[in-house]
The first five atom37 places (N, CA, C, CB, O) and aatype in JSON, in Angstrom:
{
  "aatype": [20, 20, 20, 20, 20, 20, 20, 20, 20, 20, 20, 20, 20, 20, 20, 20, 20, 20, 20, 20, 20, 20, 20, 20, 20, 20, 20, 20, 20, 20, 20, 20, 20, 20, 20, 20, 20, 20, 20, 20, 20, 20, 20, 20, 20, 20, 20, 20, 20, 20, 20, 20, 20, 20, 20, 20, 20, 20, 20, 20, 20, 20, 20, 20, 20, 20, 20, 20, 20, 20, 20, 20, 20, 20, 20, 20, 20, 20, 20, 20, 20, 20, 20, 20, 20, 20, 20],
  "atom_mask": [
    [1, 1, 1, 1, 1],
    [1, 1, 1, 1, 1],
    [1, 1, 1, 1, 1],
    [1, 1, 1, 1, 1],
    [1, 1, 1, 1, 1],
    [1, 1, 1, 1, 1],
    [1, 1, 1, 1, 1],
    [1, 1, 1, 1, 1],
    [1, 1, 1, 1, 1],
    [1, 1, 1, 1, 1],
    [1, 1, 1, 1, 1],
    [1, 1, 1, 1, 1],
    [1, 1, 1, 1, 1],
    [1, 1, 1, 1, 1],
    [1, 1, 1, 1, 1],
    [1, 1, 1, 1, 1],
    [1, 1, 1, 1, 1],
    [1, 1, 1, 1, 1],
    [1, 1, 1, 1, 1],
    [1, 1, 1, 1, 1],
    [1, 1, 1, 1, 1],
    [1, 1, 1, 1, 1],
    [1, 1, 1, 1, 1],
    [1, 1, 1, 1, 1],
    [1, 1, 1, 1, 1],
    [1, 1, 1, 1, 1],
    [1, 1, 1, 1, 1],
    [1, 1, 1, 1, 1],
    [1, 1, 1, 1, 1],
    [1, 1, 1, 1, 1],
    [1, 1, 1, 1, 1],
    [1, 1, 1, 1, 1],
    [1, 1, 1, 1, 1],
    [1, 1, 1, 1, 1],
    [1, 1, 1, 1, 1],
    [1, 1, 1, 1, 1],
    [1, 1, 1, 1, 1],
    [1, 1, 1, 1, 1],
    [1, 1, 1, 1, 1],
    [1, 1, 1, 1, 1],
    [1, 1, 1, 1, 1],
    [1, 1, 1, 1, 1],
    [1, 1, 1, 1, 1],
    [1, 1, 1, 1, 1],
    [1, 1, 1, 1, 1],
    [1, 1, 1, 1, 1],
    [1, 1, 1, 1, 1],
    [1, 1, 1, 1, 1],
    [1, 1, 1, 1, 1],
    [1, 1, 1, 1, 1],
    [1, 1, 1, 1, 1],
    [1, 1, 1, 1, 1],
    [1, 1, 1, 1, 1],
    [1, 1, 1, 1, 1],
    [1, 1, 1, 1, 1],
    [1, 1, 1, 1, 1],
    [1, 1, 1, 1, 1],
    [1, 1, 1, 1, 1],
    [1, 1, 1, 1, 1],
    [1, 1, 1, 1, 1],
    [1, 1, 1, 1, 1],
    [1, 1, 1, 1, 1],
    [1, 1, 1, 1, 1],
    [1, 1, 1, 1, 1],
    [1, 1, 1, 1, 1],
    [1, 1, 1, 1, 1],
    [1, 1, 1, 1, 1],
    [1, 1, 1, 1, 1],
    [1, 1, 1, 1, 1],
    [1, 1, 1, 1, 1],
    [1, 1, 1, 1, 1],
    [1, 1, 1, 1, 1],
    [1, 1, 1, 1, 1],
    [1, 1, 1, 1, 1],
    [1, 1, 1, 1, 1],
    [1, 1, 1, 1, 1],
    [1, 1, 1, 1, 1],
    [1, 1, 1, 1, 1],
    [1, 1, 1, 1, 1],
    [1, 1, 1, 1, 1],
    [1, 1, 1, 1, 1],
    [1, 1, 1, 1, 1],
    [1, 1, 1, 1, 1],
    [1, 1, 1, 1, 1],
    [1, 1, 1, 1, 1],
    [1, 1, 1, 1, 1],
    [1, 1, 1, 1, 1]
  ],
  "atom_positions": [
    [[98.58, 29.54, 134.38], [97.63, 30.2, 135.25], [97.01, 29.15, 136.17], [96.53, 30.95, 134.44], [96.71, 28.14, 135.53]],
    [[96.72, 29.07, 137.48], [96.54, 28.28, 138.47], [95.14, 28.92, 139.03], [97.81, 28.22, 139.44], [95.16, 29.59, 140.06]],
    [[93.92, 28.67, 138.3], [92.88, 28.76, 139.19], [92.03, 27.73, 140.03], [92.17, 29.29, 138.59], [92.6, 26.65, 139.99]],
    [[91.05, 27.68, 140.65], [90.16, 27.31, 141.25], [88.83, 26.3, 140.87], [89.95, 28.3, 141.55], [88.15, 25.44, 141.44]],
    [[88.92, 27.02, 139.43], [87.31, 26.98, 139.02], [86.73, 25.03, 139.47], [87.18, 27.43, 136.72], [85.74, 24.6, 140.07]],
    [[87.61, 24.53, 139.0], [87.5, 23.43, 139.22], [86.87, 22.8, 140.46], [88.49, 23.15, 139.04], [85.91, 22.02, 140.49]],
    [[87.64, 23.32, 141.55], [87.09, 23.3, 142.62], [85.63, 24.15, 143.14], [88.09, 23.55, 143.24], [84.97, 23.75, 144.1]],
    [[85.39, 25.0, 142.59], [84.56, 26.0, 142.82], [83.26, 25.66, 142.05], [85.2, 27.3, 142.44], [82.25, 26.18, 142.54]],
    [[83.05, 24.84, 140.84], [81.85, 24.66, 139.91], [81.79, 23.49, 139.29], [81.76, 25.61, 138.9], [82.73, 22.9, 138.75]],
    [[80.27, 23.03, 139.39], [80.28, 21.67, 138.58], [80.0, 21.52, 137.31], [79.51, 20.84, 139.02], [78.94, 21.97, 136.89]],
    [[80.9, 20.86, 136.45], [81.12, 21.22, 134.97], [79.79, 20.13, 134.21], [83.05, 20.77, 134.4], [79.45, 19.17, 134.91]],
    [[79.26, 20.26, 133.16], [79.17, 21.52, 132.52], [78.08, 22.89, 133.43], [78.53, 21.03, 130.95], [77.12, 22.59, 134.14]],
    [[78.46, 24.05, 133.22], [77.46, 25.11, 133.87], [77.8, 26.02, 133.0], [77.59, 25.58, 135.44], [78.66, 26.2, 132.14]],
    [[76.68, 26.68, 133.57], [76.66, 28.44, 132.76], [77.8, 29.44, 133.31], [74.99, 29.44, 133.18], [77.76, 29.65, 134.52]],
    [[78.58, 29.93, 132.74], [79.63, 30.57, 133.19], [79.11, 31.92, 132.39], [81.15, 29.86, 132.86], [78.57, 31.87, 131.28]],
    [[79.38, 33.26, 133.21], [79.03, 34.63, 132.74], [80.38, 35.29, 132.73], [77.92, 35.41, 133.68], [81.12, 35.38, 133.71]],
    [[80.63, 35.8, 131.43], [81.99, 36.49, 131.26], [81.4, 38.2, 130.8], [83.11, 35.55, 129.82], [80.35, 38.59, 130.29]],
    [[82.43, 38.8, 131.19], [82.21, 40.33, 131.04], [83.47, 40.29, 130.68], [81.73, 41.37, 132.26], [84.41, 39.76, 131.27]],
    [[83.45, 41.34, 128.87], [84.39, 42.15, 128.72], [84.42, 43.55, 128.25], [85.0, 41.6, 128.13], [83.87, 44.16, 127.33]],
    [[85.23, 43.86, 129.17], [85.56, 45.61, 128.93], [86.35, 45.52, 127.91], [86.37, 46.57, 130.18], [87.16, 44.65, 127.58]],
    [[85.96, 46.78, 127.3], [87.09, 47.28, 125.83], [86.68, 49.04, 125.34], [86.59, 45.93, 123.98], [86.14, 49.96, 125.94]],
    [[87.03, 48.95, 124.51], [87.11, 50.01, 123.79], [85.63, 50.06, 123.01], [88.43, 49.93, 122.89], [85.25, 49.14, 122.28]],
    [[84.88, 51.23, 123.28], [83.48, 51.37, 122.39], [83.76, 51.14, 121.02], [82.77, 52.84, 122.45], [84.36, 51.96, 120.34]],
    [[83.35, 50.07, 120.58], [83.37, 49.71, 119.02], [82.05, 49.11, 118.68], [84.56, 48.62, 118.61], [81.53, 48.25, 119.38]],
    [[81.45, 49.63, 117.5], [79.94, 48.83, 117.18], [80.11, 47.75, 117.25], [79.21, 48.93, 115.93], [79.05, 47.16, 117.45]],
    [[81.4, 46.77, 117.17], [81.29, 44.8, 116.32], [82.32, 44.61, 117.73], [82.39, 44.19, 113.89], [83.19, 43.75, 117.73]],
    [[82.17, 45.27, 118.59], [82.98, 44.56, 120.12], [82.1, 43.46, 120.34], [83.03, 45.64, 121.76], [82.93, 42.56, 120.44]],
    [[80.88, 42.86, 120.49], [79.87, 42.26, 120.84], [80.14, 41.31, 119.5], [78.49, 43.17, 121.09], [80.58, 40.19, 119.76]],
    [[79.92, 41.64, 118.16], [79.76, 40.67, 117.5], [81.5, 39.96, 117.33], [78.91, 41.2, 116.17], [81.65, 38.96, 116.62]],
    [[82.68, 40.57, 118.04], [83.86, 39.85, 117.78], [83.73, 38.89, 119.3], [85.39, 40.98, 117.52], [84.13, 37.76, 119.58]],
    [[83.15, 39.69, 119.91], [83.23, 38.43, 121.33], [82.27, 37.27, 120.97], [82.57, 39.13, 123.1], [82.46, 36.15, 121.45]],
    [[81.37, 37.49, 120.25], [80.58, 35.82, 120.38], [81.14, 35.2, 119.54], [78.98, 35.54, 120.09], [81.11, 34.02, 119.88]],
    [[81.87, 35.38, 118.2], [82.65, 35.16, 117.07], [83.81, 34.18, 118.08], [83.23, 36.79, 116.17], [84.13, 33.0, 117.98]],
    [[84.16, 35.07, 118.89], [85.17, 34.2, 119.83], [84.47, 32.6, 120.53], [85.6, 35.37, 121.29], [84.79, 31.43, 120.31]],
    [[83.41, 33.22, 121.43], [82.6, 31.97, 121.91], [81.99, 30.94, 121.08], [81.56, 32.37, 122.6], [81.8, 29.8, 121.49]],
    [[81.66, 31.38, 119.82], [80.93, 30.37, 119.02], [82.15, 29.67, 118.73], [80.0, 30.87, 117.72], [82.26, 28.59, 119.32]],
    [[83.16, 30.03, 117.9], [84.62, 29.23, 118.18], [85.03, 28.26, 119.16], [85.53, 30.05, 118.44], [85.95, 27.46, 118.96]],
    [[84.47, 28.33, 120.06], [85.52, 27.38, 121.6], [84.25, 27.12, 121.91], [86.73, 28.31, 123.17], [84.5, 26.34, 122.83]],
    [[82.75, 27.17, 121.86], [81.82, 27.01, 122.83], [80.46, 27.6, 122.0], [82.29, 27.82, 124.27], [79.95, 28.68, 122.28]],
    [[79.97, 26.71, 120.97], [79.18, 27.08, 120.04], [78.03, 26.81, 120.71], [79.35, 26.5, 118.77], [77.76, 25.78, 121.32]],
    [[77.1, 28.14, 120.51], [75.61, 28.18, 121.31], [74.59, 29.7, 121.05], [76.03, 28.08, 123.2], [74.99, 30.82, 120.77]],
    [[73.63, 29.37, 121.21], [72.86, 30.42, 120.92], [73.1, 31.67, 121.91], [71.5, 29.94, 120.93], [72.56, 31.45, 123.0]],
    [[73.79, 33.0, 121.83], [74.33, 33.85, 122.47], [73.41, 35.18, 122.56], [75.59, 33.98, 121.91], [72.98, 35.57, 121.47]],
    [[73.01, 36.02, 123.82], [72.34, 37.32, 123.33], [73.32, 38.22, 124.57], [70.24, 37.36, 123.47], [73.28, 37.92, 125.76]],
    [[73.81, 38.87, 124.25], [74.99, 39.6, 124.6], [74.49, 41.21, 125.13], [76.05, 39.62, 123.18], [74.03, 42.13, 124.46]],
    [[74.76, 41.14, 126.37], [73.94, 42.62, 127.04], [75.31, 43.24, 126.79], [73.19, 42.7, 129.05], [76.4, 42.66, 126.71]],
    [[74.95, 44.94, 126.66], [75.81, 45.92, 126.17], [75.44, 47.01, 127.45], [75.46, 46.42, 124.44], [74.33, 47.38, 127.84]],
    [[76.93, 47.41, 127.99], [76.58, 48.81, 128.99], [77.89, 49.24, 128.63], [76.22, 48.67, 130.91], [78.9, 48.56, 128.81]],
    [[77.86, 50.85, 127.92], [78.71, 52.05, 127.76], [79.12, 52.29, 129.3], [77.87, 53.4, 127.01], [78.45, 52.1, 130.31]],
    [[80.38, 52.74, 129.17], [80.9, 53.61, 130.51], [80.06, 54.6, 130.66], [82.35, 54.27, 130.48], [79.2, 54.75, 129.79]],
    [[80.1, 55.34, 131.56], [79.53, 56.89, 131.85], [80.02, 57.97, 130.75], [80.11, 57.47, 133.41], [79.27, 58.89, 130.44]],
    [[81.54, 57.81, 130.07], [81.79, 59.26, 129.16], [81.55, 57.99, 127.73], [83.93, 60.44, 129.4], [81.33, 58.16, 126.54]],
    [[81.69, 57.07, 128.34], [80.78, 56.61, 126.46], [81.9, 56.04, 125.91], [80.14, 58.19, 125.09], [81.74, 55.61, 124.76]],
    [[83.47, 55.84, 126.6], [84.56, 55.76, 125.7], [84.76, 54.26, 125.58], [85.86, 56.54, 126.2], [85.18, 53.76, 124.53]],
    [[84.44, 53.56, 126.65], [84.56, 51.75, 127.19], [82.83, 50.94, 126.79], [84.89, 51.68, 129.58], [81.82, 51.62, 126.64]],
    [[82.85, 49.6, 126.7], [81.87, 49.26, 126.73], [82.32, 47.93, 127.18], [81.15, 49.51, 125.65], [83.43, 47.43, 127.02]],
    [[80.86, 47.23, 128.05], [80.85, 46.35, 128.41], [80.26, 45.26, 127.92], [80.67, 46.57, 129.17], [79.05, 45.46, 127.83]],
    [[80.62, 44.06, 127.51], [79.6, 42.94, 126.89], [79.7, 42.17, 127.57], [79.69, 42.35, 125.65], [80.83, 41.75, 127.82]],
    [[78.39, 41.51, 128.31], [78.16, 40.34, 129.18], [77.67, 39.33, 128.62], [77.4, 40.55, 130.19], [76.54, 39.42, 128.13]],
    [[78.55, 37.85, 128.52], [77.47, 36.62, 128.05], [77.6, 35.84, 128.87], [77.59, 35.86, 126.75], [78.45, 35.95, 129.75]],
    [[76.73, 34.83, 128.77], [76.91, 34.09, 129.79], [77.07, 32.26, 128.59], [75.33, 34.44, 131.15], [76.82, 32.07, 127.4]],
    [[77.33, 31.78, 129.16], [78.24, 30.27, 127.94], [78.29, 29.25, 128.97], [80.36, 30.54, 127.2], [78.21, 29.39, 130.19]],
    [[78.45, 28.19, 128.28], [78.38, 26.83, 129.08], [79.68, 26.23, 128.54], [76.93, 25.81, 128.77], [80.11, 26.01, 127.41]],
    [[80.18, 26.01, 129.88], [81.41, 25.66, 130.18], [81.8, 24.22, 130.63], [81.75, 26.48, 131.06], [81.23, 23.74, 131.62]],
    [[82.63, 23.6, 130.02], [82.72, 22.18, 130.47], [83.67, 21.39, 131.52], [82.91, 21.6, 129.41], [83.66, 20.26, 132.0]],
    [[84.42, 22.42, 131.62], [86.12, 22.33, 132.39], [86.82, 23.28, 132.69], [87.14, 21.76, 131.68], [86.96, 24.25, 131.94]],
    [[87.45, 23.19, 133.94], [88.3, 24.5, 134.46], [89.14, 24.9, 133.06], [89.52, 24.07, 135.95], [89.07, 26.12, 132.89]],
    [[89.93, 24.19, 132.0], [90.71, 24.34, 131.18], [89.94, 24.73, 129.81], [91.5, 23.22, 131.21], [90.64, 25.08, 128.86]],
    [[88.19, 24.67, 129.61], [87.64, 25.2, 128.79], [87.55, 26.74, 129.58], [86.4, 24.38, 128.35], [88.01, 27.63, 128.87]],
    [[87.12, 27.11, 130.7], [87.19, 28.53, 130.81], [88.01, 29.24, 131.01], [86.66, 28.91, 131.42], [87.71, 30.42, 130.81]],
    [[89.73, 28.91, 131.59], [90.85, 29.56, 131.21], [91.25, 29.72, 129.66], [91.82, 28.93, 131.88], [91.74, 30.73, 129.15]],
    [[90.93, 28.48, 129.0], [90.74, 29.15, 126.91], [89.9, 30.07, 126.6], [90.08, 28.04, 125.67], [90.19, 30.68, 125.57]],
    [[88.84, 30.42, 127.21], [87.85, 31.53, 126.97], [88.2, 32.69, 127.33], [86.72, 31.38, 127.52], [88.38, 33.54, 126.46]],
    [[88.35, 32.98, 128.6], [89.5, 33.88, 129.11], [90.35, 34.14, 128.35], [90.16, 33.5, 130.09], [89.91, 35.08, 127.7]],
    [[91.61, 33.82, 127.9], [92.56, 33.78, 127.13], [92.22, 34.42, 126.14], [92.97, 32.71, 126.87], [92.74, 35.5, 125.86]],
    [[91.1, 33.76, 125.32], [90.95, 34.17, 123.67], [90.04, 35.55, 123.61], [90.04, 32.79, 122.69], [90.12, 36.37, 122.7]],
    [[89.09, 35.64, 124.87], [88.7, 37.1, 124.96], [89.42, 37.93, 124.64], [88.41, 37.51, 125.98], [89.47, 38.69, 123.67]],
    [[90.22, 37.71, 125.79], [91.53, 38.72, 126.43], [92.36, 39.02, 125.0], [92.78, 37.72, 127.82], [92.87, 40.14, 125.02]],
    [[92.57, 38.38, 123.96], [93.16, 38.8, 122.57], [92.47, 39.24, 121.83], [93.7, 37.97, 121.86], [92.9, 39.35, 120.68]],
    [[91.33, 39.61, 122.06], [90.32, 40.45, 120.92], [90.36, 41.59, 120.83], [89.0, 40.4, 121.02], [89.74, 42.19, 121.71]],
    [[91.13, 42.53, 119.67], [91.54, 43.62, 119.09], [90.68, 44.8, 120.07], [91.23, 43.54, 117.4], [89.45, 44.91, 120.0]],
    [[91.44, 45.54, 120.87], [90.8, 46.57, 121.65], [89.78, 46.25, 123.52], [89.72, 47.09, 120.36], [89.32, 47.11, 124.27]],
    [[89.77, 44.84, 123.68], [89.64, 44.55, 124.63], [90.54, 45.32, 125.98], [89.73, 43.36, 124.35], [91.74, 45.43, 125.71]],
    [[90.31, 45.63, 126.81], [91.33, 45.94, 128.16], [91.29, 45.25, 129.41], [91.15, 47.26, 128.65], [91.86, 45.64, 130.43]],
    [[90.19, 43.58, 129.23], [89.69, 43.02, 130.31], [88.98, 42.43, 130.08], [89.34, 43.53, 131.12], [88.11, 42.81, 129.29]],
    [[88.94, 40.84, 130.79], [87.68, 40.03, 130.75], [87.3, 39.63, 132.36], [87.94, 38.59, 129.75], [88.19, 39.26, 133.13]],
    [[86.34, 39.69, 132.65], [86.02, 39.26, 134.2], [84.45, 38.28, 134.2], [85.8, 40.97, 135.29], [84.0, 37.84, 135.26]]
  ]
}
């Protein structure tokens, strides 16, 4: 994967990831489970349901040290059981 970030942000910073998935109560507690893994830190994780209630959104925001620490974050989101997206 060939991004930017590098060019775009000075490392270390706060980087804010959003992932969409599937409404599950522990979607939130498997995504920081992920971040505390690759990027251990005190996490409070905002939650927004779709409109019919079926998707949910978890926003954190994490401190990032390198274009190649936030393409691993990306990545390991993106494999969390019922996810459909990380942005």
């Amino acid at each position: 994967m060939q991004t930017k970030f590098d060019e775009l942000l000075d490392f270390p910073c706060a980087f804010p990831f959003k992932v969409l998935g599937v409404a599950h109560e522990t979607l939130s507690d498997r995504v920081v489970e992920v971040l505390q893994r690759h990027a251990p830190g005190d996490y409070t994780p905002t939650q927004k349901p779709s409109s019919k209630g079926t998707y949910l959104s978890v926003t954190v925001t994490c401190t990032v040290t390198s274009k190649e620490h936030v393409e691993l974050l990306y990545t390991e989101l993106a494999k969390i059981d019922g996810v459909r997206g990380v942005l």
